[in-house]
C-alpha positions as CSV (number, residue, x, y, z in Angstrom):
1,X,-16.6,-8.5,-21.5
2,X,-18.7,-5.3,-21.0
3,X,-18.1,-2.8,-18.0
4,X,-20.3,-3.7,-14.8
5,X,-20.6,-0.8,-12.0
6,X,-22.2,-2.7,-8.9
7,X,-24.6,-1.3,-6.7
8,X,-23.9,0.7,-4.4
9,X,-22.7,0.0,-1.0
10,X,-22.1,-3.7,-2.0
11,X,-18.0,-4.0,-2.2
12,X,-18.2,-6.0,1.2
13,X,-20.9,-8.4,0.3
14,X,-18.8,-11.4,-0.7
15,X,-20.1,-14.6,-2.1
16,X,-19.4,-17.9,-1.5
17,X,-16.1,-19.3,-3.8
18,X,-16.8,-22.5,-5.9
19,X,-14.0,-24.2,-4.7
20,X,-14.0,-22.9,-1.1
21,X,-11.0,-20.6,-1.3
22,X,-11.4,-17.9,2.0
23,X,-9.1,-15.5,0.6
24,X,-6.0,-14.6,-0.5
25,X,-3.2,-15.6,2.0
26,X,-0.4,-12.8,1.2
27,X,1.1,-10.5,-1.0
28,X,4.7,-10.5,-1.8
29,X,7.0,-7.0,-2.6
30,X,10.7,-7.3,-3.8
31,X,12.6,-5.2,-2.1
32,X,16.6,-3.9,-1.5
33,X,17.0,-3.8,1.8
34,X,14.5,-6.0,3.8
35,X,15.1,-4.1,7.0
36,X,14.5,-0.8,6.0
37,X,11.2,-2.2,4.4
38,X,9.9,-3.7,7.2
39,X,10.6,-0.4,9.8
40,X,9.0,1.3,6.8
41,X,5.3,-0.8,6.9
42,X,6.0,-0.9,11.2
43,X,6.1,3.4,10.9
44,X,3.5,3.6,7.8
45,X,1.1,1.1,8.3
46,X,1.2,-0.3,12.0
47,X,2.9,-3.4,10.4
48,X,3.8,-6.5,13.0
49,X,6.2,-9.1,12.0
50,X,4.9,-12.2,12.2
51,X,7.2,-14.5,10.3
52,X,11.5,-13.7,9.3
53,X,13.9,-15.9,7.4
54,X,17.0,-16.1,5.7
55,X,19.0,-13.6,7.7
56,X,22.6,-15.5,7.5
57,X,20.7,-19.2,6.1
58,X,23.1,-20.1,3.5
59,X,20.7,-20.9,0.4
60,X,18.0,-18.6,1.7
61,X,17.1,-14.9,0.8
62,X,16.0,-12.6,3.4
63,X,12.3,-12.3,3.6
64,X,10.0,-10.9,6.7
65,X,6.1,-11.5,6.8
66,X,4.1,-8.8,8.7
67,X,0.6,-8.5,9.4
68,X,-0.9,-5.4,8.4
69,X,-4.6,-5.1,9.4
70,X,-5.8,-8.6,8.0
71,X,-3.4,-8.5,5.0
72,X,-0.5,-10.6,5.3
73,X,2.6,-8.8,3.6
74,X,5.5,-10.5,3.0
75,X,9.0,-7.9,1.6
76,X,11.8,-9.6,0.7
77,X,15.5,-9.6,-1.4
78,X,14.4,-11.2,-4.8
79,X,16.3,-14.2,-5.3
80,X,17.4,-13.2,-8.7
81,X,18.7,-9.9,-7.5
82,X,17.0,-7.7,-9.8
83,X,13.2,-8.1,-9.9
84,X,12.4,-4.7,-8.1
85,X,10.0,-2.0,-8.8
86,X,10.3,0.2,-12.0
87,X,10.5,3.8,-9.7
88,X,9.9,5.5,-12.9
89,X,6.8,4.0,-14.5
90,X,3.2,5.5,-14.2
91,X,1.2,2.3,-14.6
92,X,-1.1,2.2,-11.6
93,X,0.0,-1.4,-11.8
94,X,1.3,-3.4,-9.5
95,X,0.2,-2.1,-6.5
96,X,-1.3,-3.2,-3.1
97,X,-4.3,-2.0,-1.7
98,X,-5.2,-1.8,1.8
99,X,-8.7,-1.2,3.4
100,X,-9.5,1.4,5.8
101,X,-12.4,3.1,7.5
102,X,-13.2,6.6,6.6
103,X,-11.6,8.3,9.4
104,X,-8.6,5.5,9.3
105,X,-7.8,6.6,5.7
106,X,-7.7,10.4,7.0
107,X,-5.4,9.1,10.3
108,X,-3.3,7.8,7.3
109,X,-2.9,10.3,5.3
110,X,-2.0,12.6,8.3
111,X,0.8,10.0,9.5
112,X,2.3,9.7,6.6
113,X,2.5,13.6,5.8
114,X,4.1,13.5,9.1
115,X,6.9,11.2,8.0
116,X,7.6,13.3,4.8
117,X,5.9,10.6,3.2
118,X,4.2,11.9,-0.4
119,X,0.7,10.6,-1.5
120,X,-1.8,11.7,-3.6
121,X,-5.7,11.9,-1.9
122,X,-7.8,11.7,-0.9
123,X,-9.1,10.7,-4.4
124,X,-12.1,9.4,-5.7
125,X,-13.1,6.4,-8.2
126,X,-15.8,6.9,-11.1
127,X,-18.7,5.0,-10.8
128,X,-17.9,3.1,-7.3
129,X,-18.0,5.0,-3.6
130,X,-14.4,4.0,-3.2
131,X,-11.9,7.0,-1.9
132,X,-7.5,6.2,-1.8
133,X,-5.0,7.3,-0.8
134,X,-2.0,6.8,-3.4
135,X,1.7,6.3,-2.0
136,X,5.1,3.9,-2.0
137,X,7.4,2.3,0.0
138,X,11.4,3.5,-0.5
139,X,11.6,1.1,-3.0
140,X,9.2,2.5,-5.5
141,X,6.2,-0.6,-4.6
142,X,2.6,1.2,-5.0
143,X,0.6,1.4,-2.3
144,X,-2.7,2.1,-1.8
145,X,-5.4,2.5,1.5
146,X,-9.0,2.7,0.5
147,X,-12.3,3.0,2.1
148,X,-15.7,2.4,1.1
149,X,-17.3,3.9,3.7
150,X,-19.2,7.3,3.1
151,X,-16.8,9.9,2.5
152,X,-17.5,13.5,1.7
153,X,-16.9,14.1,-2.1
154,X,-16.2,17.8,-2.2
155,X,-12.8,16.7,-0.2
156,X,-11.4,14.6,-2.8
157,X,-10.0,14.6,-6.3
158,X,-11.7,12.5,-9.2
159,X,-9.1,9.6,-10.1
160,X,-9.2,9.3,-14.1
161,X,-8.9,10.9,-17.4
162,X,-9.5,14.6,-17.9
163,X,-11.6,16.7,-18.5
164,X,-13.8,15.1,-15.5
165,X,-10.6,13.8,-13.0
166,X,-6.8,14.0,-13.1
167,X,-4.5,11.1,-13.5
168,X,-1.8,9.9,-11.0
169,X,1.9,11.2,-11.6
170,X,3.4,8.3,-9.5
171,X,7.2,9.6,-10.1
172,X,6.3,12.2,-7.8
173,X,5.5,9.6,-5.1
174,X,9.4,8.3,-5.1
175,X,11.3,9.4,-2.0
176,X,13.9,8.1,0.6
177,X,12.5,7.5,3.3
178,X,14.6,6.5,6.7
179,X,13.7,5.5,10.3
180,X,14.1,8.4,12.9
181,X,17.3,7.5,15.0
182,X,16.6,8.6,18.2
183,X,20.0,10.5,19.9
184,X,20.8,9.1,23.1
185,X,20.3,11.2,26.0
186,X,22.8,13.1,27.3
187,X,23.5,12.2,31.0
């Protein structure tokens, strides 16, 4: 196979699939505690729960599906206890990428800096017009929000090797995030 860099301004012009598939339906993340993952994409991301099971079903694992923009995200326990994120590795794979407008990727980045949330970006892509935002859940699942709409350049960081960009330390991403308990008012 040889590289390809498509023109630009194209990433939303789709074609038609052979067999007629539409899209893909959902992405799944293994998480430890399905609660605190699903108040974690409502806070981050705006997330709405569309679908939960297996809270108390005997035979069942706990597993919520939210809509997030047009992605459907499913978090759940992993039914073999242990398939979970590797918090330590710097692969930029897995991950899950969600797309933004311009000034939504900005409105991100300011939220989650707001909920002591670490990411890296806004940073550019070589050879596309793709800016992200790099970031992950309390479980150590990669995240990503991208836009490919205009975005000025001398804002972000080049994504890739050096001497041109700068790679992605994602240990630094790890935190601990928690909800914000709100204190009861005193009467």
């Amino acid at each position: 196979m040889e590289n390809l860099n498509p023109k630009p301004w194209t990433r939303h012009h789709v074609p038609d699939n052979t067999f007629g598939l539409t899209g893909m339906d959902h992405a799944a993340l293994a998480v430890h505690d399905v609660e605190l993952a699903v108040h974690f994409y409502q806070e981050a991301l705006g997330a709405q729960v569309y679908y939960a099971t297996g809270f108390g079903e005997r035979g069942r694992v706990a597993h919520v599906f939210m809509h997030v923009g047009t992605v459907l995200l499913q978090v759940g326990y992993p039914n073999d206890g242990k398939t979970f994120a590797d918090r330590h590795s710097q692969s930029h794979w897995p991950h899950v990428a969600f797309g933004a407008s311009a000034e939504t990727l900005d409105r991100v980045s300011e939220h989650l800096r707001g909920l002591g949330v670490p990411f890296s970006g806004p940073r550019s892509h070589l050879n596309v017009e793709a800016v992200s935002i790099y970031f992950k859940d309390p479980d150590g699942n990669k995240l990503e929000v991208c836009t490919w709409d205009p975005y000025p350049t001398e804002t972000t960081e080049l994504l890739g090797p050096p001497p041109e960009g700068k790679g992605l330390d994602w240990e630094a991403l790890n935190h601990d995030w928690r909800p914000v308990v709100e204190q009861p008012v005193a009467p």
